[in-house]
C-alpha positions as CSV (number, residue, x, y, z in Angstrom):
1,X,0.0,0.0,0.0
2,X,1.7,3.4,-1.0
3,X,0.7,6.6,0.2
4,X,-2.0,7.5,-2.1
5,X,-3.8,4.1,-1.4
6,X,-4.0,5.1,1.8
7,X,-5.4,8.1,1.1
8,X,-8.0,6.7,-0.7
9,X,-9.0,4.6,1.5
10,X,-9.2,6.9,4.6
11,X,-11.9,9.0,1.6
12,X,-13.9,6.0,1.4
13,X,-15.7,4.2,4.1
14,X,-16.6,0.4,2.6
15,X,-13.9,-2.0,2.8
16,X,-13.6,-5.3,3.9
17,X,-9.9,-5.2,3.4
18,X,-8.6,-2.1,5.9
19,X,-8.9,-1.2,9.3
20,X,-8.1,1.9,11.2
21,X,-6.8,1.5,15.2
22,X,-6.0,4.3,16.9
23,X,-2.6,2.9,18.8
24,X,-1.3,6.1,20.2
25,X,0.9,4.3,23.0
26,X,0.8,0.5,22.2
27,X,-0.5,-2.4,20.2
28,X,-4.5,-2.2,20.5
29,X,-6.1,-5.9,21.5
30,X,-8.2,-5.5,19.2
31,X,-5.8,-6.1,16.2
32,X,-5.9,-9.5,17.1
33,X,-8.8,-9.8,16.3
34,X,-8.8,-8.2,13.1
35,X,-5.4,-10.1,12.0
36,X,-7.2,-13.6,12.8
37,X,-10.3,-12.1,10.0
38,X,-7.7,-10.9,7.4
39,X,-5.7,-14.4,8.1
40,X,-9.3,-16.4,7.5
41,X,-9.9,-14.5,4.6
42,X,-7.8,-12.9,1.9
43,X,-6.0,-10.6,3.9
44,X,-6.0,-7.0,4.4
45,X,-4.3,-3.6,6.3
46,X,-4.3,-2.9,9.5
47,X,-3.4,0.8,10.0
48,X,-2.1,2.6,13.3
49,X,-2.6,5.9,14.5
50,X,-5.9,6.9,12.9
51,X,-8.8,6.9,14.9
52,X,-12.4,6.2,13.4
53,X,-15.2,8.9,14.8
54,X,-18.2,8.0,13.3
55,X,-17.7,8.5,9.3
56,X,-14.5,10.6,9.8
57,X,-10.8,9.9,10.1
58,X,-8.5,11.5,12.5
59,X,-4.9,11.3,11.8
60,X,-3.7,11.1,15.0
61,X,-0.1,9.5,15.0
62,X,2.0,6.8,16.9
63,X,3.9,7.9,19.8
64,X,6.5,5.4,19.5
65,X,6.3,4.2,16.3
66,X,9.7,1.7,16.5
67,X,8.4,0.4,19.4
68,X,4.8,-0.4,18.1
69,X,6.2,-1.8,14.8
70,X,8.3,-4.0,16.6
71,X,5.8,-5.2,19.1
72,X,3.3,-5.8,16.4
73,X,5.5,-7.8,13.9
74,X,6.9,-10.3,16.9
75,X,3.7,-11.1,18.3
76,X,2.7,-11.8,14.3
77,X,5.9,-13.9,14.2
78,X,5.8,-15.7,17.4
79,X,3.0,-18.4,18.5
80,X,0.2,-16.3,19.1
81,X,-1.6,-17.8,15.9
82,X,-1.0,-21.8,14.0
83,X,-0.5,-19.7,10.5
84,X,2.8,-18.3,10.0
85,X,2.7,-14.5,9.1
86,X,5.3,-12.8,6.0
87,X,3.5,-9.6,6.9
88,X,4.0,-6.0,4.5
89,X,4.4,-3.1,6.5
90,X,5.1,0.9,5.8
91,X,5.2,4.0,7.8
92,X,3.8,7.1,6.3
93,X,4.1,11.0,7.7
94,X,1.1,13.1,7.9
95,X,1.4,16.7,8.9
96,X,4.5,15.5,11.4
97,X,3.0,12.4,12.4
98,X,3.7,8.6,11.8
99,X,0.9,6.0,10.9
100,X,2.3,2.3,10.5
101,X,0.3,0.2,7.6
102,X,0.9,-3.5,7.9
């Protein structure tokens, strides 16, 4: 996912395939959740540091974004789940502050 696909999907609000989670300080739970859906189905993006407020986006950031990344892709690497992960990831700067896509 580059930059403008993200974009694009932050414009729209169907998807099946992409989920915001706000993540300001840490890994929500609730990715877990979404990661065992994409894994059960064809996939998708999980994006930090936007939070969802009824139809609109808010770009909020991730405090620690090295930290959060890191977390994120050993728990997906580790023995949380029986399916072995090769996640994608990127980080992307908005006005200052850093969203991770994975």
């Amino acid at each position: 996912m580059n930059k403008s696909e993200l974009i694009s999907k932050l414009s729209d609000l169907e998807w099946e395939d992409f989920e915001v989670k706000e993540a300001k300080a840490d890994v929500p739970k609730s990715s877990w959740e979404t990661v065992s859906a994409f894994a059960n189905s064809s996939g998708g993006w999980i994006v930090f540091g936007v939070k969802q407020i009824g139809k609109t986006f808010v770009i909020q950031g991730v405090d620690n974004p090295e930290k959060t990344e890191q977390d994120f892709l050993n728990t997906l690497r580790g023995d949380k789940f029986n399916v072995p992960f090769a996640p994608k990831q990127a980080k992307y700067k908005f006005e200052g502050k850093t969203i991770l896509a994975f």
